[in-house]
C-alpha positions as CSV (number, residue, x, y, z in Angstrom):
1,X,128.6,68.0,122.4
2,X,127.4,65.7,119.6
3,X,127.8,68.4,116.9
4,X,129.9,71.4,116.2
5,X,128.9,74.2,114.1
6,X,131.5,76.5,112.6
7,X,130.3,80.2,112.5
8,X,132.3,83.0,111.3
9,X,131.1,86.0,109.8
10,X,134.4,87.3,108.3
11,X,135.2,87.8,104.8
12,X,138.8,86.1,105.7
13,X,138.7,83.3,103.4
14,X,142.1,82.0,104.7
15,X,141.8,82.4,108.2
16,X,138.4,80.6,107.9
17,X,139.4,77.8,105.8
18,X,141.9,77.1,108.2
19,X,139.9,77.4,111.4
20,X,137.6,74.8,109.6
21,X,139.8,72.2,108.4
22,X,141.2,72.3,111.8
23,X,137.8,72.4,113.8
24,X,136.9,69.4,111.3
25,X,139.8,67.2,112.6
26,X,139.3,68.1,115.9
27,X,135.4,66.7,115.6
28,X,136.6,63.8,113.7
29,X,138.9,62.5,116.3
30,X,136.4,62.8,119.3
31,X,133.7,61.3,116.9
32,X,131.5,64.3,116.5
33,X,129.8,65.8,113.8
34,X,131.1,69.0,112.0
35,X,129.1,71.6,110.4
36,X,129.9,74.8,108.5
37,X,127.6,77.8,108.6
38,X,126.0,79.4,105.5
39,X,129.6,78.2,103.1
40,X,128.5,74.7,101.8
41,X,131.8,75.2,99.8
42,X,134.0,75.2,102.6
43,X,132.0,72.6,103.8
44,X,133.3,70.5,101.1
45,X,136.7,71.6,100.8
46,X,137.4,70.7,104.6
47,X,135.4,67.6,104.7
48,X,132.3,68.4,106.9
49,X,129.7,66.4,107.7
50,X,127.2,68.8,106.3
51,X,126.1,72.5,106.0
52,X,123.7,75.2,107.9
53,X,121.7,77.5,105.6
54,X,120.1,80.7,106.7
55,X,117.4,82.6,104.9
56,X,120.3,84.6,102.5
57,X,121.8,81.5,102.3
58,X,122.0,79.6,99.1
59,X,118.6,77.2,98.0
60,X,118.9,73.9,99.2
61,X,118.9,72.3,95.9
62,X,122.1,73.9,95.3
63,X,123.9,72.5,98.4
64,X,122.4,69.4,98.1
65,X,123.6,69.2,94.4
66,X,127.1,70.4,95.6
67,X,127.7,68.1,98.3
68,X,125.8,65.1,97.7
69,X,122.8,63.3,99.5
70,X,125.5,61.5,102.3
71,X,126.1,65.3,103.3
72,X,123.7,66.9,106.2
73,X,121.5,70.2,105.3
74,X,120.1,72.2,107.7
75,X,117.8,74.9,107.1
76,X,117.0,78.4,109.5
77,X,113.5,78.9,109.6
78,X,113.0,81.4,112.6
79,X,109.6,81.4,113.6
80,X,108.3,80.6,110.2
81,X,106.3,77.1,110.0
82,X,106.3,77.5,106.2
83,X,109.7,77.9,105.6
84,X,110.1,74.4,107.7
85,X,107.7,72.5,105.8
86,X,109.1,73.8,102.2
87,X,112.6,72.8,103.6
88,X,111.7,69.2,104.5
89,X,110.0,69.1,101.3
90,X,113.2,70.3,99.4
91,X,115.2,67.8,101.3
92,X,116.5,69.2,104.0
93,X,117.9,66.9,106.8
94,X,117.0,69.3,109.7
95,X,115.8,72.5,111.0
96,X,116.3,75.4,113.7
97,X,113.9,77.7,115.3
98,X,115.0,80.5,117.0
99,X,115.8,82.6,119.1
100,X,114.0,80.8,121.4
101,X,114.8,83.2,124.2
102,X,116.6,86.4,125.0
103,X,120.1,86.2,123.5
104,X,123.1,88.1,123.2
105,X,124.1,86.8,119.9
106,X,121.8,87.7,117.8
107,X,119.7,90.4,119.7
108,X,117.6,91.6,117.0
109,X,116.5,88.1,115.8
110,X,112.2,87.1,115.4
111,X,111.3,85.2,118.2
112,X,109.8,81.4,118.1
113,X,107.1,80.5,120.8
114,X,106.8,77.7,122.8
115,X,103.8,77.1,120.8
116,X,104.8,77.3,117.3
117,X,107.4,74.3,118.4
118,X,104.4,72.3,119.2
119,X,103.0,73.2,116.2
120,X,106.0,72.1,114.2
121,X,106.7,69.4,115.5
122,X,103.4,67.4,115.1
123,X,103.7,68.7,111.1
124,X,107.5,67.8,110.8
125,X,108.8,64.6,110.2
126,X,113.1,65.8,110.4
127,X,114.4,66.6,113.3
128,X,114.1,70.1,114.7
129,X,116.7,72.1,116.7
130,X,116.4,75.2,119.0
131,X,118.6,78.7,119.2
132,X,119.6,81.9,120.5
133,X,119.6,82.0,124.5
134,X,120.0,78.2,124.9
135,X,121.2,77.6,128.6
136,X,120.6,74.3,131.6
137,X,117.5,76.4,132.5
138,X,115.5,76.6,130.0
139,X,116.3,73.8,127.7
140,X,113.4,71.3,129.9
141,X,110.9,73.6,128.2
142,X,112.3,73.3,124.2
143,X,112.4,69.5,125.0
144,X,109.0,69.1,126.1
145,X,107.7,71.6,123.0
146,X,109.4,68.9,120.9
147,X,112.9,69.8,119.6
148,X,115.2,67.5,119.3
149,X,118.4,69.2,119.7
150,X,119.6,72.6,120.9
151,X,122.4,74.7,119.2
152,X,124.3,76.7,122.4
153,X,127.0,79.7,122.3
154,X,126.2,82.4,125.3
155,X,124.6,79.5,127.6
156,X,128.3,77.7,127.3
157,X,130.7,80.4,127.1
158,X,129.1,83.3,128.6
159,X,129.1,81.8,132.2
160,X,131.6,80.7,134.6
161,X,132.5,77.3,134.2
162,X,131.7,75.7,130.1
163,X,132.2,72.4,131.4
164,X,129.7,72.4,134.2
165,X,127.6,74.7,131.5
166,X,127.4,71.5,129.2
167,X,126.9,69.0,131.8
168,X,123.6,70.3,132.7
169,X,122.6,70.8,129.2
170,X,123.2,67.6,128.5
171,X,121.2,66.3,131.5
172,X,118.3,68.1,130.6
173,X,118.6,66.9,126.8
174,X,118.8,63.5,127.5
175,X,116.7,62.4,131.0
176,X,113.1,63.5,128.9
């Protein structure tokens, strides 16, 4: 993996500050890049490369003012096309659509078609990124739609073997 997002939930503001300073060493020494999920504070206070907003996130422009036109922003926008285009407008660095498939993490979540990628990415300039039910199999299709990255939890550590998991995802991200 390239890039490592931190994601917890929890109102545990010790537990997570820790698990973040520690994540963001760990992605310092093997060169990758570390971002924090919906806290552009913690962001900050650990030293990550940049944030991930979500639609109850906090605006852009607040983020950006807090940590600084170096640090990356990245912007949710679901299956929304309008949300993507205001957030490359506002500044933001990249974007997800998603769930892209079936997933167990976030079962309830709107759906983004094959379609609306296309769509997407011939209006959007930044780089976009795919979620929710990410695995090997199904990655060929998001590439060829146009995204640029994929963000992965169930397709890496909801199968068998993580390593192999990652192999093949990498494979399919990188021989289109």
């Amino acid at each position: 993996a390239t890039t490592l997002q931190y994601r917890d939930k929890s109102r545990d503001q010790g537990k997570r500050r820790q698990q973040a300073q520690l994540l963001a060493e760990l992605c310092h020494d093997r060169g990758a890049t570390f971002i924090v999920n919906d806290d552009y504070k913690l962001a900050a206070i650990v030293g990550a490369q940049g944030v991930h907003l979500g639609e109850d996130d906090d605006q852009l422009a607040v983020a950006r003012a807090h940590l600084g036109e170096a640090k990356l922003i990245g912007v949710s926008c679901y299956n929304q096309l309008t949300l993507a285009t205001r957030a490359q407008q506002q500044g933001a660095d990249y974007v997800a659509f998603g769930r892209c498939f079936p997933s167990t993490t976030k079962p309830g979540e709107r759906y983004v078609t094959v379609a609306q990628i296309r769509q997407a990415r011939r209006q959007l300039t930044i780089p976009i990124v795919g979620i929710g039910g990410i695995t090997a199999g199904n990655t060929r299709t998001l590439r060829l739609a146009g995204v640029d990255a994929v963000a992965v939890i169930g397709g890496l550590f909801s199968v068998p073997d993580s390593e192999i998991a990652a192999r093949k995802l990498c494979e399919q991200m990188e021989n289109l």
